[in-house]
C-alpha positions in Angstrom: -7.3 -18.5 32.7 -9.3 -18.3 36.0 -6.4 -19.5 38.0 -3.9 -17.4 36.5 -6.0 -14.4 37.1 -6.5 -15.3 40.8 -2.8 -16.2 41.1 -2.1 -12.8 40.4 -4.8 -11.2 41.8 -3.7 -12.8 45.1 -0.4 -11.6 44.8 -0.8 -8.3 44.4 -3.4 -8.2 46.8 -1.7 -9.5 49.4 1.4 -7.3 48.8 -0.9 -4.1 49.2 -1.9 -5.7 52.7 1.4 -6.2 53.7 3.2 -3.6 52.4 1.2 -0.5 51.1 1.3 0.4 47.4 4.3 2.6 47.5 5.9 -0.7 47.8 6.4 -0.4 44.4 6.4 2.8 43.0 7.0 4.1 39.5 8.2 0.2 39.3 4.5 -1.3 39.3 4.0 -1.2 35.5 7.1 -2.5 34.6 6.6 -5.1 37.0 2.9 -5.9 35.4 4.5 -5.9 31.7 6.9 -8.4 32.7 4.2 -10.9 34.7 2.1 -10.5 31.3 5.0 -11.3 29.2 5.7 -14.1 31.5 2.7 -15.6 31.5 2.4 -15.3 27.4 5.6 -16.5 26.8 5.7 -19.8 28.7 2.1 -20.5 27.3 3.5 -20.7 23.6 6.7 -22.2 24.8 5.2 -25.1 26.5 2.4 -25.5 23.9 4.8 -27.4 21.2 6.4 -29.8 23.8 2.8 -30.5 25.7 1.3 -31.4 22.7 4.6 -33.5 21.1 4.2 -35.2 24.5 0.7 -36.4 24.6 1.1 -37.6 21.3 3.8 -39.6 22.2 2.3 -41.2 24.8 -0.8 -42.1 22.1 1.9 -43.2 19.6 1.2 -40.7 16.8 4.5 -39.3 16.4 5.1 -41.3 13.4 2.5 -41.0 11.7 2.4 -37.6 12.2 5.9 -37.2 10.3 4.3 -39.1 7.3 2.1 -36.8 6.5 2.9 -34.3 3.5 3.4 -31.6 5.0 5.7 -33.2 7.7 5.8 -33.0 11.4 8.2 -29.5 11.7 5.0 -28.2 9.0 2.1 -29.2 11.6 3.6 -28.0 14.8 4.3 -24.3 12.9 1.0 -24.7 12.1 -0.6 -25.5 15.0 2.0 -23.1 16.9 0.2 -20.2 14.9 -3.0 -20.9 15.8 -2.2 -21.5 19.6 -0.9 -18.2 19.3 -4.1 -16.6 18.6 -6.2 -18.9 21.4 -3.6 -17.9 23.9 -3.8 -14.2 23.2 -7.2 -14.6 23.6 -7.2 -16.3 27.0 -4.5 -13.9 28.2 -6.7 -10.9 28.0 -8.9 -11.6 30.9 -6.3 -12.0 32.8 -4.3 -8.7 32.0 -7.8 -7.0 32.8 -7.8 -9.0 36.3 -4.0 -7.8 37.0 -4.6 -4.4 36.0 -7.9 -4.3 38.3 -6.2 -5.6 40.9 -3.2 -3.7 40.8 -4.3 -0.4 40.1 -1.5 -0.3 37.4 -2.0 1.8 34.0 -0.5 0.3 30.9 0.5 3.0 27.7 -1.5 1.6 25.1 0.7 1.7 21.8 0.1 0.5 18.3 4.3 -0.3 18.2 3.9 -2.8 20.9 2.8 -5.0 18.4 6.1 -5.5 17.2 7.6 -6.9 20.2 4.6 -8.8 21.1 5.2 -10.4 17.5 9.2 -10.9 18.5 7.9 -12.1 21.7 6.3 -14.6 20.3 8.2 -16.1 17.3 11.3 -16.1 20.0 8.6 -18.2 22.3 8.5 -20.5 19.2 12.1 -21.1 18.6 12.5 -22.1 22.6 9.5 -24.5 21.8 10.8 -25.9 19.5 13.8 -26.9 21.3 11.5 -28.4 24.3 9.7 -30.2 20.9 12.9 -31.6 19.6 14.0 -33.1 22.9 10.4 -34.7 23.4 11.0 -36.2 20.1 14.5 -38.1 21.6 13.9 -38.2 24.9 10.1 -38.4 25.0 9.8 -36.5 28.3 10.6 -32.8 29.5 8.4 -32.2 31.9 11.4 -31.5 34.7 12.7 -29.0 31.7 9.6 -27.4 31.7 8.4 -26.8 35.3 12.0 -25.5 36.0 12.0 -23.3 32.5 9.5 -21.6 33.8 10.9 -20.2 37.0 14.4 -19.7 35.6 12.1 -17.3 32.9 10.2 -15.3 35.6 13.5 -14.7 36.8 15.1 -13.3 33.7 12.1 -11.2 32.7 11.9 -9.3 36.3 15.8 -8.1 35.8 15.8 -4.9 34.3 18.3 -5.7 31.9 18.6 -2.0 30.4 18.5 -0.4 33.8 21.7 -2.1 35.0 25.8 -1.0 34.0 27.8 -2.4 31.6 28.6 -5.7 31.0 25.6 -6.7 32.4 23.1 -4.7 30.5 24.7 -6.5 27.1 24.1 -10.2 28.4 19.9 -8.7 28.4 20.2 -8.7 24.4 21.5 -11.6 24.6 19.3 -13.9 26.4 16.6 -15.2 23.9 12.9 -13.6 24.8 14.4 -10.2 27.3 14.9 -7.7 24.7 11.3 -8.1 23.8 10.6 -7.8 27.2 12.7 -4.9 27.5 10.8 -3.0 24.7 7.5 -3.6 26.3 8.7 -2.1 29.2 10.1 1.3 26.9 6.4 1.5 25.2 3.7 -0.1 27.8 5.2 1.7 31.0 7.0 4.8 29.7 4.9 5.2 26.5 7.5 6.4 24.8 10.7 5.4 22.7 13.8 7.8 22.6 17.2 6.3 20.0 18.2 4.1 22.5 14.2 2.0 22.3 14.8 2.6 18.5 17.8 0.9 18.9 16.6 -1.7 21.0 13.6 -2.5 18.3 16.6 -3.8 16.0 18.6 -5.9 18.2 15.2 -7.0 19.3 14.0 -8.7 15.8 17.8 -10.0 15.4 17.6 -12.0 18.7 14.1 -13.4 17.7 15.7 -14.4 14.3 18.7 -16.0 15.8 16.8 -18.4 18.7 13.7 -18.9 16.0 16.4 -20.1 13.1 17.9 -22.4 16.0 15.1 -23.8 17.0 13.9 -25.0 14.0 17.5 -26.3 12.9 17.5 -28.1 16.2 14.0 -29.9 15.6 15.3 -30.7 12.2 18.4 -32.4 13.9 16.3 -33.9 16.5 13.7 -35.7 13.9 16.5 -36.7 12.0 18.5 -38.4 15.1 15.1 -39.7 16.3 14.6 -41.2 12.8 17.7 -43.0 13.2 17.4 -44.5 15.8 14.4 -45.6 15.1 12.4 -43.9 18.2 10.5 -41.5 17.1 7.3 -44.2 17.2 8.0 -45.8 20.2 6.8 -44.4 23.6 
């Protein structure tokens, strides 16, 4: 938490040194909502594959998929309640960035819903990461370079651009969340085409959330099979 708020405290700091403010523009809380987003998303991502990973390396796969309620049941669980300590530990640091920035965010109840979509969609990528830590034991590679290829996807403006491109932004998994947040925490309002954007917003969360959880499935069954899934 404290180096993620002076990580972006830093930045936008020294951007105001170099630069000025107007650097930016009417772009600086669209650029905030997307570092927030960011940051959120690729804390819940990496959560399930961290922990699948550390407890590989202790050996406690296995007997974690003996249990009753079964190893796809515990890191649901266990993703749920992340999500909650993670929300927690992100607000400090969207006070620091909007401090430092000088940025003000539309406060609206409806952002909930995105944030929500945001988040299950988070779950569904980690439970991809999870299911290739379960065959192939490490992703950390994956990970570090996930998480720039995400910070670029989430600064395109997706619904400012022409068509075709604007279309491949509803179809990347997490961006039309992102895209909403933008509509309601920078413009603070939602005209048909944000209304529109709230639907195809929940059906990409339930597309990449329903594939990840087929693909862990596959991947505990394949690493079952080949008789892995205990050994480091």
């Amino acid at each position: 938490m404290l180096a993620a708020s002076v990580v972006f405290s830093l930045f936008f700091l020294g951007v105001h040194y170099l630069a000025g403010p107007a650097l930016f523009g009417e772009r600086l809380e669209a650029l905030i909502v997307s570092l927030i987003s960011w940051s959120l998303a690729f804390s819940l991502l990496s959560y399930t594959a961290s922990t699948l990973t550390q407890e590989s390396l202790a050996g406690l796969l296995e007997q974690l998929a003996l249990t009753r309620p079964g190893l796809l049941g515990i890191v649901l669980v266990r993703a749920v309640l992340s999500l909650f300590q993670i929300s927690l530990l992100i607000v400090p640091v969207v006070l620091a960035i909007l401090l430092t920035s000088g940025a003000r965010l539309e406060l609206n109840s409806a952002a909930f819903l995105p944030l929500g979509a945001l988040a299950l969609s988070s779950l569904g990528l980690g439970l991809i990461l999870g299911g290739l830590v379960l065959v192939y034991k490490r992703v950390d590679q994956l990970m570090g370079l996930l998480q720039f290829l995400l910070l670029g996807i989430f600064l395109v403006r997706f619904e400012s651009l022409a068509w075709p491109w604007n279309i491949l932004g509803y179809c990347l998994p997490l961006t039309p969340s992102v895209m909403t947040l933008r509509l309601l925490l920078g413009e603070g309002s939602v005209d048909v085409d944000g209304q529109f954007l709230f639907l195809l917003n929940w059906i990409n969360t339930a597309v990449y959330l329903s594939f990840g959880v087929m693909f862990f499935k596959s991947a505990l069954r394949k690493a079952r099979k080949l008789g892995t899934l205990g050994i480091y």
